[in-house]
C-alpha positions in Angstrom: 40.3 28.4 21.4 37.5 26.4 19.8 35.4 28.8 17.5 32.0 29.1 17.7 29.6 26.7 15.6 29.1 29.8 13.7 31.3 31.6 13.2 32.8 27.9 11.4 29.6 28.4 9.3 30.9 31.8 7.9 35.0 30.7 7.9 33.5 27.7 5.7 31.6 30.4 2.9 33.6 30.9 -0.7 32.6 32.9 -3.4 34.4 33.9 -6.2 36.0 37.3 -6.1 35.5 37.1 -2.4 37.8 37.2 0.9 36.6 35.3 3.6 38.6 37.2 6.4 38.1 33.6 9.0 39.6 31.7 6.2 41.7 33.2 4.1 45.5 35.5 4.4 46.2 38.5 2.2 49.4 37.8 0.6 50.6 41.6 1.3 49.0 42.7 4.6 48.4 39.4 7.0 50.1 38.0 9.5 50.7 34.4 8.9 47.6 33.1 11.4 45.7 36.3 10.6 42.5 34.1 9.5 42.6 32.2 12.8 43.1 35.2 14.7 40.1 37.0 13.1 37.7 33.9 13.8 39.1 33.4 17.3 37.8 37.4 18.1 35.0 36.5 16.5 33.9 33.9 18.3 34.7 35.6 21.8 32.7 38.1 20.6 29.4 36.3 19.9 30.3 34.1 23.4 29.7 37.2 25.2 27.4 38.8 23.5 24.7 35.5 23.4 24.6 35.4 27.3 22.2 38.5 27.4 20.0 39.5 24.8 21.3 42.3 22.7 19.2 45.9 22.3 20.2 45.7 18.5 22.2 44.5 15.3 23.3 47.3 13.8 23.7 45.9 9.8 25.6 47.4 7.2 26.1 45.5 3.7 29.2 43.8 3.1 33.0 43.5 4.9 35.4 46.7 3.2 38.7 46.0 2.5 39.7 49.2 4.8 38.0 47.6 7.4 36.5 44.2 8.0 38.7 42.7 5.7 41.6 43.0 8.0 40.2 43.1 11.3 37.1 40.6 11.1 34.5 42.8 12.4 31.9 44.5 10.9 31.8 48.0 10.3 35.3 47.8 12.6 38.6 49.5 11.5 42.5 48.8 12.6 41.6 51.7 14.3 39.0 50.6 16.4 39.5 47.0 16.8 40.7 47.5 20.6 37.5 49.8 21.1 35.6 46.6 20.1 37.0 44.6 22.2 36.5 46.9 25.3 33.1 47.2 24.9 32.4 43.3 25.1 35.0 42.6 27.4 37.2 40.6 25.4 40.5 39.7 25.3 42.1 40.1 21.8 45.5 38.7 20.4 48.3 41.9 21.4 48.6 42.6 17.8 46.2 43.0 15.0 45.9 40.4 12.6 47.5 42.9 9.7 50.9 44.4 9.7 52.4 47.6 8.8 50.2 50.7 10.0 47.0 50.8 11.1 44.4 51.7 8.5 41.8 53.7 9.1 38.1 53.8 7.1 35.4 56.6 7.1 32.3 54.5 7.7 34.3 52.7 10.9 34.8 55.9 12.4 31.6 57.5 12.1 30.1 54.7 13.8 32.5 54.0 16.2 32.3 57.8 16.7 28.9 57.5 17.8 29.2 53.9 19.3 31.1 55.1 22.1 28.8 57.3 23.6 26.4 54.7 23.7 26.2 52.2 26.6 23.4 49.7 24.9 24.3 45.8 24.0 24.5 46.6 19.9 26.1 44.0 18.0 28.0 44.4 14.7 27.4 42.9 11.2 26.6 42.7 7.4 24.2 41.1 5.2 27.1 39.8 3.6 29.9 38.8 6.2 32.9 38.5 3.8 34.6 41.1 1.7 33.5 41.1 -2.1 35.3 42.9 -4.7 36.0 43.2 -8.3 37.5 40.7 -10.6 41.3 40.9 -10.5 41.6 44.0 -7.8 41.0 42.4 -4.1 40.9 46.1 -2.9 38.2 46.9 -4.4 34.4 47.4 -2.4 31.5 45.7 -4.4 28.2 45.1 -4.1 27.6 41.5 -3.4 25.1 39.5 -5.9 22.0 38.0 -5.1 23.6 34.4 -4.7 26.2 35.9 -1.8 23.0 37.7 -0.4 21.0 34.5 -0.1 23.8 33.0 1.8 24.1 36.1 4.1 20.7 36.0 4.5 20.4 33.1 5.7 23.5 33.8 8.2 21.6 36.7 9.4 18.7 35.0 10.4 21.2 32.4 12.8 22.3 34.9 14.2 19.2 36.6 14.9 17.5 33.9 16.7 21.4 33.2 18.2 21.4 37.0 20.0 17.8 37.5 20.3 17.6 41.6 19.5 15.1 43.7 20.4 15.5 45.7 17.1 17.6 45.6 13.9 19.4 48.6 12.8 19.6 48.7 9.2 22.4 51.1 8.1 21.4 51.6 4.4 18.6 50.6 1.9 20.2 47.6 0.9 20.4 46.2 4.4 17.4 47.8 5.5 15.8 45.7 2.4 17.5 42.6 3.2 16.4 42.2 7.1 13.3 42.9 6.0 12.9 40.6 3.9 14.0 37.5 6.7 12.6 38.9 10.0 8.7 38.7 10.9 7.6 41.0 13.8 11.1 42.1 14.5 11.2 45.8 14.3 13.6 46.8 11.5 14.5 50.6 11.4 16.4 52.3 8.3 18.8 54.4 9.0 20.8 56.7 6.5 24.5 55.1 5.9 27.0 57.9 6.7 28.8 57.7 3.3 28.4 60.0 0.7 26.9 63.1 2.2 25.0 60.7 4.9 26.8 61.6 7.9 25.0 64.1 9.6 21.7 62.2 8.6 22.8 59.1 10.1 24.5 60.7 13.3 20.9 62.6 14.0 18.8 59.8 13.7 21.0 57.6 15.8 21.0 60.0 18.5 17.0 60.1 18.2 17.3 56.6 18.5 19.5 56.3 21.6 18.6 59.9 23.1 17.9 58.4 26.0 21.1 56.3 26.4 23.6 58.4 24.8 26.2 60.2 27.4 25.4 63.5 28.5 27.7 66.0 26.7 29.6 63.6 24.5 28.2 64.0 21.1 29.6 67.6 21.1 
């Protein structure tokens, strides 16, 4: 499958201290073509999702290594990688790109928790689309620094004028600061991340957001 011009922009990104999940194999948890697996999803994923406009990118602010650093997707789990793929309607290699068993990460499943209740076209990312961590500990979170933000920044805004949202989703100050600072008349709306102490927040003002769109019943 030939990836998509950008998701080759992103597989071509390297920082120090940082795993590009498109381009590079963890040593211990990694099949031997995880990276090509990853970026083949990938691109499937913004194939499909570019034919229609999308109602929103939801944004978080940089890959975990519980999540996106194995599976590729933003704010996506082992967990919930076929979930993903069900709701664009994609085919995805029969096993996951990591060995051993599948890992699960808090953020991922509050999300995902509320994502499937939700029928609207939302797509998935991060300021930052790799997975930064500390010096000498790969599984480690970081923030990422304001050189790795200009490049996700610039990213963003691609991919922005590539799915054409009605709205960004910023999940968190520090993405809600970022899209503002690269859209202009694009609605961007804050929304509390659902770490530390936020879920309830975050899961309430999503459903405000979606009310109208969210299953009857479901979020029970």
């Amino acid at each position: 499958m030939k990836l998509h011009p950008f998701v080759e922009a992103v597989s071509s990104l390297q920082f120090e201290n940082c795993f590009n999940p498109y381009s590079d194999r963890c040593e211990l948890h990694d099949r031997r073509d995880a990276p090509r697996r990853r970026a083949a999803a990938l691109s499937a994923l913004l194939r499909c999702a570019s034919e229609k406009p999308v109602d929103a990118i939801w944004i978080g602010r940089d890959l975990g290594y519980r999540g996106g650093r194995r599976t590729g997707l933003a704010l996506t789990d082992d967990v919930h990688m076929s979930q993903h793929a069900k709701r664009w309607d994609i085919d995805l290699a029969p096993e996951r790109p990591t060995v051993g068993d599948a890992v699960a990460e808090r953020t991922a499943a509050v999300i995902w928790g509320m994502l499937e209740h939700i029928d609207a076209r939302i797509f998935l990312w991060n300021v930052f689309p790799l997975h930064p961590h500390e010096s000498g500990d790969p599984f480690t979170n970081r923030q990422h620094n304001a050189r790795e933000r200009r490049a996700g920044e610039e990213l963003l805004q691609q991919l922005i004028v590539l799915l054409r949202p009605s709205r960004i989703i910023a999940i968190g100050n520090d993405a809600a600061a970022a899209a503002h600072r690269i859209t202009d008349g694009l609605p961007v709306i804050c929304v509390r991340h659902p770490s530390y102490g936020g879920q309830t927040q975050f899961q309430g003002q999503i459903t405000d957001l979606y009310g109208h769109s969210i299953k009857t019943g479901s979020l029970c």
